[in-house]
C-alpha angles and dihedrals in degrees: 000000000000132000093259099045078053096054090045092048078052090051091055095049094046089049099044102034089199119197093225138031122197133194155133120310118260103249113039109155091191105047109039095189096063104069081040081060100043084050086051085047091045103047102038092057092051092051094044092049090053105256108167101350133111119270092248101075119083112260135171130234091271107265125230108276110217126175115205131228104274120204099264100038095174097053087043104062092240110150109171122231098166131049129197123208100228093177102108092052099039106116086045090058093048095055090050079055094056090048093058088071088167082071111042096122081072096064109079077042103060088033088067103035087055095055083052095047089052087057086058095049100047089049106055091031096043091229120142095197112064113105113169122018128167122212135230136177123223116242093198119046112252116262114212130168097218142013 
């Protein structure tokens, strides 16, 4: 990742002020673009957010900053603190991993992993309802106002 695909990644940040970033997680000893990636995620929001730059230049209110579930969670370092109730938008997710063709082999994979990450999540929500989740870890502690 070079200086100026840094400063673009900076320029889209600046110009969408999105609420959320998502991206790899930071250690993968099986994919190596993908903690480059997380370090271009990283920095750039930093950067875009105005960490350690003067106050001239244009930031954005700093966005969430999730991680999702890799592959290999455990020899990642993932550990979730968030899960999302995909439920409602299973089928439509299905359809997006049948698409991938490249990945099938990950199907039957996700599929499960979703169905075990619901158990998590009802779990610790209470909710019966709740199907398929995926997980995902903050990378930034969250900020409330009140307990």
């Amino acid at each position: 990742m070079d200086e100026g695909a840094l400063e673009r990644l900076v320029e889209i940040i600046v110009e969408t002020a999105p609420d959320l970033l998502l991206t790899h997680a930071e250690k993968d000893p099986f994919n190596p673009d993908h903690p480059v990636t997380y370090e271009a995620v990283e920095k750039a929001r930093q950067l875009a957010s105005g960490a350690g730059v003067a106050s001239a230049f244009r930031t954005v209110r700093p966005p969430e900053f999730l991680l999702f579930e890799p592959h290999q969670p455990e020899l990642c370092g993932f550990v979730p603190t968030l899960f999302l109730d995909i439920t409602p938008v299973w089928e439509k997710k299905q359809k997006a991993m049948e698409a991938f063709a490249s990945q099938g082999y990950l199907r039957q994979y996700y599929s499960e992993r979703a169905a075990h990450r619901a158990n998590h999540a009802r779990r610790i929500a209470g909710h019966k309802d709740i199907e398929r989740a995926e997980a995902f870890q903050r990378a930034l502690p969250q900020v409330v106002r009140s307990l």
